[in-house]
SEROVO-276567 format. One line per field, with one value per residue: x, y, z of N, C-alpha, C in turn; residue number from 1; chain; residue in three letters. Coordinates in Angstrom, 2 decimals. Example, Ala and Ser with C-alpha at 12.3 -4.5 7.8 and 13.67 -1.06 7.14 Angstrom:
<rs>
n_east: [13.19;12.85]
n_north: [-5.69;-2.25]
n_up: [7.80;7.08]
ca_east: [12.30;13.67]
ca_north: [-4.50;-1.06]
ca_up: [7.80;7.14]
c_east: [13.20;12.90]
c_north: [-3.30;0.03]
c_up: [7.80;7.87]
pos: [1;2]
unit: [A;A]
code: [ALA;SER]
</rs>
This chain:
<rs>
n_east: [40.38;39.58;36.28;35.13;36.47;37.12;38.28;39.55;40.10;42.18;41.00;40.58;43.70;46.18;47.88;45.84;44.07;45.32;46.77;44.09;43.55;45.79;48.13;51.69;52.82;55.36;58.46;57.32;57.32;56.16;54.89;54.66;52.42;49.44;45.86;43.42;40.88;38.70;38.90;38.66;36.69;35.49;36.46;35.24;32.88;32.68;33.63;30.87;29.11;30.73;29.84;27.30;27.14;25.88;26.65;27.75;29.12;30.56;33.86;36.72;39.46;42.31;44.39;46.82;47.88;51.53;51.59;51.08;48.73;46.58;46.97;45.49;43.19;42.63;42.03;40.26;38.48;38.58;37.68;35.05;34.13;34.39;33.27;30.55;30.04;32.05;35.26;38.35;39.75;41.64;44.59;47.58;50.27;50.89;53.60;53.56;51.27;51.44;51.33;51.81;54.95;56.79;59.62;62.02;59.79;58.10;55.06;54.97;53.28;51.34;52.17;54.43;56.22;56.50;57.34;59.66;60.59;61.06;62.09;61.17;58.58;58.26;58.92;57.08;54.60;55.16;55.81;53.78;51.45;51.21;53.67;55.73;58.43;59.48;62.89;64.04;61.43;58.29;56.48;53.16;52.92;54.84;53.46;51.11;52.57;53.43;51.14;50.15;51.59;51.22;48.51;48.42;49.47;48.05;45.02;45.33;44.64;42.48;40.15;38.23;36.12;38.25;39.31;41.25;43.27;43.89;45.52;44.40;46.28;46.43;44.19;42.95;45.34;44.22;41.68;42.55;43.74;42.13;40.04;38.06;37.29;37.18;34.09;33.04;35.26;37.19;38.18;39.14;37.12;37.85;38.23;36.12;34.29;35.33;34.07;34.41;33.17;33.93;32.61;31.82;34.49;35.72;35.96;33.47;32.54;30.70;30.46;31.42;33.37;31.39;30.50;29.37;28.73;28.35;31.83;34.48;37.69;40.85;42.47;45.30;46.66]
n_north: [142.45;142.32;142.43;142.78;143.65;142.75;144.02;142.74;143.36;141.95;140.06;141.37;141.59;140.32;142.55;144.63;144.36;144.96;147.18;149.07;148.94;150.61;149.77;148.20;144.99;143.79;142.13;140.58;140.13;142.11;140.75;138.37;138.94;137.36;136.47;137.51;135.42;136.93;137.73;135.44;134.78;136.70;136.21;134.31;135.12;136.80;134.81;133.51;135.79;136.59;134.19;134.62;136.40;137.27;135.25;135.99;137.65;136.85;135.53;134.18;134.08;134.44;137.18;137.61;139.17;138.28;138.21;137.01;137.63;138.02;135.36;133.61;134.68;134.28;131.61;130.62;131.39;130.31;127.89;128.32;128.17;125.87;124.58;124.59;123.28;124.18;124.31;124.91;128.29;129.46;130.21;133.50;134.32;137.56;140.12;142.63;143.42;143.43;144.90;148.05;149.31;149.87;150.31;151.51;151.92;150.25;148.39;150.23;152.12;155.53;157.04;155.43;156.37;158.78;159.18;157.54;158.33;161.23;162.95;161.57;161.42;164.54;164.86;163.49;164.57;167.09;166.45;165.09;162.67;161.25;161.62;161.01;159.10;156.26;155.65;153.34;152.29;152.45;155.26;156.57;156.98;155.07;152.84;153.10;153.56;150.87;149.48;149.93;148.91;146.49;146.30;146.74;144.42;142.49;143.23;144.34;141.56;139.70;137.70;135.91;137.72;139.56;138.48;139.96;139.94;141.53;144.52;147.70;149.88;149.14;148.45;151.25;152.24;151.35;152.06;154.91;154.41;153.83;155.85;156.33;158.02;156.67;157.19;159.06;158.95;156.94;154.78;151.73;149.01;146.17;142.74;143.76;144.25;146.05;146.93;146.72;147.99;147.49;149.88;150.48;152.75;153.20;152.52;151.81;152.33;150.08;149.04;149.18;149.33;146.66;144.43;141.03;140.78;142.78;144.17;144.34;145.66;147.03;150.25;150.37;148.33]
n_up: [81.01;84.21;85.72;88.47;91.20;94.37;97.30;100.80;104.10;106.91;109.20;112.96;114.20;116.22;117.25;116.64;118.54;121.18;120.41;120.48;123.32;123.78;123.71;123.40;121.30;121.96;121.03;118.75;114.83;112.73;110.60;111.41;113.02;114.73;113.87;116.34;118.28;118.38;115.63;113.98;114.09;112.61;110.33;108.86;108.98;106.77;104.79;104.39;103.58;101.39;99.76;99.57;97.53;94.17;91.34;89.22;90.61;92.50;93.66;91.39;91.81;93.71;95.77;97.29;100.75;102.20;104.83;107.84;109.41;107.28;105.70;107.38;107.31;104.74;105.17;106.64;105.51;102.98;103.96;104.94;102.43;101.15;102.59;102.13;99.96;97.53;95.58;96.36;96.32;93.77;94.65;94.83;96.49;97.20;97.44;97.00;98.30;100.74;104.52;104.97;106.05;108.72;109.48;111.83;113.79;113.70;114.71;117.46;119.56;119.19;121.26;122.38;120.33;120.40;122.84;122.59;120.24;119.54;118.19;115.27;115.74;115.23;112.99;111.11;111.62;110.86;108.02;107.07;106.62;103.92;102.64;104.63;105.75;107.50;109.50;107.68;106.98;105.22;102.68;102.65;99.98;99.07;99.36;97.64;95.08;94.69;95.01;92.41;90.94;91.32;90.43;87.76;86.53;87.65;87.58;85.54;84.32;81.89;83.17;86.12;88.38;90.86;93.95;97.00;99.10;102.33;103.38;105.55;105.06;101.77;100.82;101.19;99.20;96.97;96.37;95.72;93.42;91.75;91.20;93.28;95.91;98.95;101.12;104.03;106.94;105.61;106.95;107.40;108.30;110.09;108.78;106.54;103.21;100.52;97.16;94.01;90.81;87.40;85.40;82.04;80.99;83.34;87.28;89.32;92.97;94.74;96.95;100.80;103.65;104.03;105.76;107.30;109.71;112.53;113.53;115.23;116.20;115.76;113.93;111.58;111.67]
ca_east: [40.47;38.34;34.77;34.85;37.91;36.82;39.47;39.05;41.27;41.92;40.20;41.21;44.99;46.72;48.02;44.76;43.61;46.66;46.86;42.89;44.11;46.50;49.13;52.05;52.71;56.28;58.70;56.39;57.75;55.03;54.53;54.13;51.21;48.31;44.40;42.43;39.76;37.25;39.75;39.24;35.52;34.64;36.35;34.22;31.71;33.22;33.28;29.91;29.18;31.17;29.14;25.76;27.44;25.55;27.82;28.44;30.42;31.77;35.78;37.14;40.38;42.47;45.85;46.86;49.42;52.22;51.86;50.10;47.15;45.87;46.71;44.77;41.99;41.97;41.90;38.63;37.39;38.28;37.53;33.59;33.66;34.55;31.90;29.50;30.37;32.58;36.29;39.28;39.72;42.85;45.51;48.47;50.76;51.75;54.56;53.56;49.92;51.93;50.77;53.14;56.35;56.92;61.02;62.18;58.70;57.30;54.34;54.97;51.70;51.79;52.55;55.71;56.91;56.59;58.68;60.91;61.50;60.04;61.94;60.17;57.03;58.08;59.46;55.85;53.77;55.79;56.40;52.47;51.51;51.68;55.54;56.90;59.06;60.16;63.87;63.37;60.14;57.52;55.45;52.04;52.65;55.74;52.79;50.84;53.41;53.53;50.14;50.14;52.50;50.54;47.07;48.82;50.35;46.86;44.35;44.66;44.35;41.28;39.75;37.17;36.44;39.04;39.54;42.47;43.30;45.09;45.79;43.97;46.59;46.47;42.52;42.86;45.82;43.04;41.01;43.10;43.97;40.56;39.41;36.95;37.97;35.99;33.24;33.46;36.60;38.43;38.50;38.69;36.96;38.33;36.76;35.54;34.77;35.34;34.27;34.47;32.67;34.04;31.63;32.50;35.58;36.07;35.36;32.48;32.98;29.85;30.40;32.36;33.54;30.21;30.64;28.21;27.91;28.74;32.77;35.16;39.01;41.11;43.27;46.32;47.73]
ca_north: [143.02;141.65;143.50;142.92;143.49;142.62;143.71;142.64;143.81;140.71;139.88;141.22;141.47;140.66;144.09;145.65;144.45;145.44;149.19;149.24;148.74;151.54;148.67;147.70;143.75;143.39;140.93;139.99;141.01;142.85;140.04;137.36;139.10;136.37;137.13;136.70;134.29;137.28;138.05;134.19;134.30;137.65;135.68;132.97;135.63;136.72;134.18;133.05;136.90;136.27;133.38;134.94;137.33;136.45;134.15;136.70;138.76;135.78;135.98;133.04;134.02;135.37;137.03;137.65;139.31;137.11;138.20;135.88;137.77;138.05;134.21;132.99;134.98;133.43;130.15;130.95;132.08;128.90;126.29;128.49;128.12;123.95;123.58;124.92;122.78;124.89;124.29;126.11;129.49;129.71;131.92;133.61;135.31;138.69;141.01;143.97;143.54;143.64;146.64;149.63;149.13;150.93;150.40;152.00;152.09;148.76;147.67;151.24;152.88;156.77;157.21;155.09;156.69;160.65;159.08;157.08;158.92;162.24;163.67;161.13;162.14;166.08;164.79;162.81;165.95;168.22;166.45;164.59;160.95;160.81;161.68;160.91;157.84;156.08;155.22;151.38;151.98;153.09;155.94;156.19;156.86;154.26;151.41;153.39;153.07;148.83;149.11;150.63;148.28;145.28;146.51;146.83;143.27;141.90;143.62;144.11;140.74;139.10;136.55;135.62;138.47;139.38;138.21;140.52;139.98;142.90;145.25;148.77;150.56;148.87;148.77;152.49;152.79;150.95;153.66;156.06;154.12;153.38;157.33;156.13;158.34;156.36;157.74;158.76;159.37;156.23;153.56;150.17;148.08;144.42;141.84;144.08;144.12;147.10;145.83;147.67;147.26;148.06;149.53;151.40;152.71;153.62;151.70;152.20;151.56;149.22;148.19;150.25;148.55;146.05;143.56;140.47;140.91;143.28;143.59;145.05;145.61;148.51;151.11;150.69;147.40]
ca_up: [82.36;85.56;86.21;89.73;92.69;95.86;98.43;101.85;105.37;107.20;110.38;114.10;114.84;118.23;117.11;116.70;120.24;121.66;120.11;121.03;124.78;124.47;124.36;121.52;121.46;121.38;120.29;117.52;113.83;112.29;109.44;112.18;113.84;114.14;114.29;117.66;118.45;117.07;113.99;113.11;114.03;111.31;108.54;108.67;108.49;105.68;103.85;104.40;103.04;99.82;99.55;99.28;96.22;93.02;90.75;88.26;91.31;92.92;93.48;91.33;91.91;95.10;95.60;99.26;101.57;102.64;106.18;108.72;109.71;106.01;105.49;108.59;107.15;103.88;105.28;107.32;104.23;102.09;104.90;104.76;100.85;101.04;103.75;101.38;98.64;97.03;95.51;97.37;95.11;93.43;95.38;94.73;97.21;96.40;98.33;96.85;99.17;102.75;104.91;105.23;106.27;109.65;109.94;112.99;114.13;113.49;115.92;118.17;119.68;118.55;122.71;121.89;119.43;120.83;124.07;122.34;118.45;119.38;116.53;114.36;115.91;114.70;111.57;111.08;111.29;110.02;106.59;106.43;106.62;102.49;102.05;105.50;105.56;109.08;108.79;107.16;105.76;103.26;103.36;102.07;98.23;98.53;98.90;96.57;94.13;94.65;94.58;91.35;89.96;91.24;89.23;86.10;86.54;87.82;87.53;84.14;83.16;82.12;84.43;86.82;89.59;92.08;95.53;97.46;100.93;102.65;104.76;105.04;103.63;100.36;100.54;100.69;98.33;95.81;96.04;95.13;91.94;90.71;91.40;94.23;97.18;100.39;101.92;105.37;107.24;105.35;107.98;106.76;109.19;109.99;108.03;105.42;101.97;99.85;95.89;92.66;89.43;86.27;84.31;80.92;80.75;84.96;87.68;90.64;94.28;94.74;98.42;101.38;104.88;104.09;106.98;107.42;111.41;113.77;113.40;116.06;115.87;115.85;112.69;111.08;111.54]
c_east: [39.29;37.62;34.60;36.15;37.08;38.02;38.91;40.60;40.96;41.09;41.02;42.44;44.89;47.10;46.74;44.38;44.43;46.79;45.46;42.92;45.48;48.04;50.11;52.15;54.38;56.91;58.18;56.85;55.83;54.47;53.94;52.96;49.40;46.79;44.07;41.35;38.54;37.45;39.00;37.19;35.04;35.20;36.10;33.08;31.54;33.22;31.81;29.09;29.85;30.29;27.73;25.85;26.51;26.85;28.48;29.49;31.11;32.91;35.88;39.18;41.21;43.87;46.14;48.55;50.42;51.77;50.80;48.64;46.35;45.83;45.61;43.17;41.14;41.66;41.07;38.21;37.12;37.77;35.19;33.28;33.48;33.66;30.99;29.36;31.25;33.96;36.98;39.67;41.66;43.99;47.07;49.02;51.48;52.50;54.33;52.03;50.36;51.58;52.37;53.88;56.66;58.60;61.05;60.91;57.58;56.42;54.35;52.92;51.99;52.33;53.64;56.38;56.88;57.34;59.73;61.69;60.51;60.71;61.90;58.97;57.49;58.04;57.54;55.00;54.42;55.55;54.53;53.15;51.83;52.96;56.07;57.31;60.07;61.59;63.59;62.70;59.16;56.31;54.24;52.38;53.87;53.99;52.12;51.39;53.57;52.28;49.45;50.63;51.70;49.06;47.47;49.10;49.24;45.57;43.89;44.21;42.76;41.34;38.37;36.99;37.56;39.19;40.87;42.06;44.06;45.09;44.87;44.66;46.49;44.75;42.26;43.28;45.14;42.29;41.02;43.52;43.31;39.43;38.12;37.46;36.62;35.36;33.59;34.82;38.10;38.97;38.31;38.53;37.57;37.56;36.03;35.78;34.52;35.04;33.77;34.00;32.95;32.83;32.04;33.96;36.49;35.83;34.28;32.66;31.50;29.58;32.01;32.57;31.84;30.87;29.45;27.55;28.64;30.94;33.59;36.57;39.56;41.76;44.27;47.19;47.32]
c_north: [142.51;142.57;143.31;142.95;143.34;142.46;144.00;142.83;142.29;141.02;141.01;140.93;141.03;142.41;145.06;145.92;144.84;147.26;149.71;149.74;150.08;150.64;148.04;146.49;143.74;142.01;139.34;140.85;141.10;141.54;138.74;137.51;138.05;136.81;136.29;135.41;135.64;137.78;136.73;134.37;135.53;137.42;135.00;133.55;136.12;136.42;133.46;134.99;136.55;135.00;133.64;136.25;136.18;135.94;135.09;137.63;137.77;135.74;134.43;133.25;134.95;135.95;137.88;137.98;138.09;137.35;137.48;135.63;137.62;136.54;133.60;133.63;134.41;132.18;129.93;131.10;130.62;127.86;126.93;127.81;126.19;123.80;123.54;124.13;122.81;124.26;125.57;126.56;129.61;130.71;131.73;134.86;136.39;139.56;142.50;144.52;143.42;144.84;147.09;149.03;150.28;151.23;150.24;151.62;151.41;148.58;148.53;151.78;154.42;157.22;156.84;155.67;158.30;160.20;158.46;157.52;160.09;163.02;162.56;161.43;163.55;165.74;164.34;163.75;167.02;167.69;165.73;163.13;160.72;160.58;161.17;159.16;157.27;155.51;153.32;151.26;152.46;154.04;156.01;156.23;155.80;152.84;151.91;152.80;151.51;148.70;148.99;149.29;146.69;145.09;146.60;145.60;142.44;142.12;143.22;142.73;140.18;137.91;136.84;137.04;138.34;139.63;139.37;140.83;140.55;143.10;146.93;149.27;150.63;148.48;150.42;153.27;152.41;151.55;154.58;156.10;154.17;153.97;157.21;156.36;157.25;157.67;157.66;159.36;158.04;155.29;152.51;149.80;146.79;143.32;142.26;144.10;145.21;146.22;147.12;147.09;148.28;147.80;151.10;151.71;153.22;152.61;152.62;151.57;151.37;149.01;149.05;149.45;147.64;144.50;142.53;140.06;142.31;143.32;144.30;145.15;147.02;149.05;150.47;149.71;146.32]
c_up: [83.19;85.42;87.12;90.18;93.83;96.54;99.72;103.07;105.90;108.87;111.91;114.35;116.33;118.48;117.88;117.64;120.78;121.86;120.59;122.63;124.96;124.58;123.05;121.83;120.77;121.35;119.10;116.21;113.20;110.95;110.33;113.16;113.11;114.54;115.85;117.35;117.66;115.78;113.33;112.78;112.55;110.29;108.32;108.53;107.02;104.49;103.66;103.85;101.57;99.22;98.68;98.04;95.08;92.36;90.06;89.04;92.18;92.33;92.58;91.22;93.80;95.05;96.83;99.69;102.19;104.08;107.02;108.80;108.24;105.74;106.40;108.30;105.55;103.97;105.98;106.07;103.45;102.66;104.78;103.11;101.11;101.88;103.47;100.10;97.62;96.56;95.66;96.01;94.98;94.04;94.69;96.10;96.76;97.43;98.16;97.68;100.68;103.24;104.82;106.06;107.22;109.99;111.65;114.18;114.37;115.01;117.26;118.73;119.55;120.17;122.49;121.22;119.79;122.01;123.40;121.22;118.70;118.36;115.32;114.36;114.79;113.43;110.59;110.42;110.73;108.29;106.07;106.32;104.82;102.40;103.12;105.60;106.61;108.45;108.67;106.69;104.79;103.92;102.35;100.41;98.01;98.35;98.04;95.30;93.75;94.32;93.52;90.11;89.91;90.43;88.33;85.82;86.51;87.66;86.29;83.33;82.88;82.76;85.26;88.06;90.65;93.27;95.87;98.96;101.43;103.29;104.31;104.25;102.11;100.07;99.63;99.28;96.82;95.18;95.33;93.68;91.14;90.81;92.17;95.49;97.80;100.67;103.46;105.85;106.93;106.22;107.27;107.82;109.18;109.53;107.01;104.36;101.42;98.09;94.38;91.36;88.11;85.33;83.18;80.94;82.43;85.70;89.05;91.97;94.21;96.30;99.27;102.66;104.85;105.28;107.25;108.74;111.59;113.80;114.42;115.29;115.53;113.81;112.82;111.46;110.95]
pos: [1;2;3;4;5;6;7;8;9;10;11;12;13;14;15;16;17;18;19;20;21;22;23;24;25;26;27;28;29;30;31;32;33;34;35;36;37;38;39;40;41;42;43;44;45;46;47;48;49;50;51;52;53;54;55;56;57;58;59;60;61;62;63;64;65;66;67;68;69;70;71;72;73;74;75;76;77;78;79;80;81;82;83;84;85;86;87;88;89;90;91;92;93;94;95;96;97;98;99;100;101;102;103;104;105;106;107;108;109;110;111;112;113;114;115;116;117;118;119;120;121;122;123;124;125;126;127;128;129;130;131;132;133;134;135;136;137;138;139;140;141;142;143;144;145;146;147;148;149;150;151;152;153;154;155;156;157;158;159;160;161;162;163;164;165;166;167;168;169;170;171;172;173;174;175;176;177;178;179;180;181;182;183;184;185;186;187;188;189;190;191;192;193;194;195;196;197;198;199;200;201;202;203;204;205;206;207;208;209;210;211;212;213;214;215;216;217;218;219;220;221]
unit: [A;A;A;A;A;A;A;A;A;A;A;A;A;A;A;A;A;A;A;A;A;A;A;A;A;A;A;A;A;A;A;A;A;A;A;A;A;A;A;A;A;A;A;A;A;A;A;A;A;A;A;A;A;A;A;A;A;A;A;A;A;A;A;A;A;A;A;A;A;A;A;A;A;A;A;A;A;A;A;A;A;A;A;A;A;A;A;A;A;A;A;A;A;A;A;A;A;A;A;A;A;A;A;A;A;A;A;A;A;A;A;A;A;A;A;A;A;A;A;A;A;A;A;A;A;A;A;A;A;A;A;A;A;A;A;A;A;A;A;A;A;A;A;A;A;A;A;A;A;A;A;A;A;A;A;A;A;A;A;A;A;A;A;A;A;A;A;A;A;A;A;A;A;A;A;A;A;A;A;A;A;A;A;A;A;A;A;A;A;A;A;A;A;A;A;A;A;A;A;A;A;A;A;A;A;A;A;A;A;A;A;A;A;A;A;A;A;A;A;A;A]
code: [UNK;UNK;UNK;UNK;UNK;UNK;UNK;UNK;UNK;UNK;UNK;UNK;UNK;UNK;UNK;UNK;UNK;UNK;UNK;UNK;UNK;UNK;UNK;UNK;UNK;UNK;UNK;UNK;UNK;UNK;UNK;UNK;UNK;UNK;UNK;UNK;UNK;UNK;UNK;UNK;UNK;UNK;UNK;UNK;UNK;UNK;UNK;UNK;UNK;UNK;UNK;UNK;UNK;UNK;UNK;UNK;UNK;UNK;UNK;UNK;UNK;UNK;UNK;UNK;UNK;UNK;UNK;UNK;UNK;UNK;UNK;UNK;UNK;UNK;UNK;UNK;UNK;UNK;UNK;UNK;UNK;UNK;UNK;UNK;UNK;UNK;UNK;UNK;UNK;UNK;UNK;UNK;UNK;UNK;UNK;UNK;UNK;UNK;UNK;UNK;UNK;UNK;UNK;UNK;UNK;UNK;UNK;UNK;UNK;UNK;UNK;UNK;UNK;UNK;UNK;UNK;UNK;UNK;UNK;UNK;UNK;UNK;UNK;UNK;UNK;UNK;UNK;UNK;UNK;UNK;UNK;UNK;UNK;UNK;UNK;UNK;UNK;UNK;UNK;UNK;UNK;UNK;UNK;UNK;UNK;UNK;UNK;UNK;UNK;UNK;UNK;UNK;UNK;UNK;UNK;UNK;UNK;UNK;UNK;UNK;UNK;UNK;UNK;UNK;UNK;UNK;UNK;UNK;UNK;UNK;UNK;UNK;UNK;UNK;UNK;UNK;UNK;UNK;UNK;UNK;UNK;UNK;UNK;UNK;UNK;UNK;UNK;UNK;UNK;UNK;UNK;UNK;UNK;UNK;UNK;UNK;UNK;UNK;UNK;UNK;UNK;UNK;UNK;UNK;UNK;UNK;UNK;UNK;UNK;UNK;UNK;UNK;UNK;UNK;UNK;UNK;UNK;UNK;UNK;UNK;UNK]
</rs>
């Protein structure tokens, strides 16, 4: 089994700026949302941050959301590593690391969605963000559950520390697996690295939204 995870949120959405502004970004599918100009710039910080990890916690492996913004952030990351000397880190794309699955609801601002599905709004609060499930998509313990399935699959194996490029949700739902509630009120910042060290028979959260500048960008996309 690995002794290090390092999972990181990807940079700055168009989303993020968008919902920041009070504003949704339509006719964009939620998988095709691409990072800004300061998404691209804090995963070059990023990776120049993973960089300065001692060797023994250096990622030598990676395994990454299919969806845009997370690619565009590993490829800031690898283009820092190769400029440094470095060879590009092994990736695999995984489906079970996509953020939450909004259906109906996809790419909405919570304003949107109380004018346009206000009995999804009721349904929302009434039933709790854990269990409630927009029609089409997954509610918090469904990515749980993938998430679950993808640490047993990967996690467990032995290998070099692991890289994972995500989305908050599945930062968070990490957490919850590897009995390290967050500190705080549970924000994953953009660009950050959350990193866990197995030691004995548990593991330790080590590192919490650690960021190597200054990082902006909004929640939950």
């Amino acid at each position: 089994m690995t002794s290090w995870i390092i999972a990181v949120r990807h940079g700055e959405s168009e989303a993020n700026a968008a919902f920041a502004r009070g504003r949704s970004l339509p006719g964009v599918r939620d998988a095709d949302v691409a990072l800004t100009a300061l998404g691209r710039e804090q995963s070059a910080l990023l990776g120049r941050d993973l960089l300065a990890l001692p060797d023994a916690e250096a990622p030598g492996r990676v395994c990454c959301s299919p969806f845009v913004r997370a690619r565009q952030t590993l490829r800031a990351v690898q283009e820092v590593l190769v400029a440094a000397g470095g060879a590009p880190l092994p990736v695999t794309c995984d489906e079970r690391l996509r953020d939450r699955q909004m259906g109906l609801l996809e790419l909405l601002t919570p304003e949107e969605i109380r004018e346009r599905f206000p009995e999804q709004a009721r349904r929302r609060e009434r039933e709790g963000e854990a269990v409630y499930r927009p029609p089409g998509g997954e509610s918090v313990r469904d990515v749980e559950a993938r998430v679950r399935d993808f640490a047993a699959d990967v996690v467990a194996r032995p290998g070099p520390p692991l890289l994972v490029v995500t989305h908050d949700a599945v930062v968070l739902a990490l957490c919850g697996l590897l009995g390290t509630p967050p500190p705080g009120d549970a924000r994953v910042v953009n660009a950050s690295m959350a990193r866990w060290w197995r030691a004995g028979g548990g593991w330790r959260l080590v590192d919490w939204n650690r960021v190597a500048a200054r990082a902006g960008g909004g929640g939950g996309v």
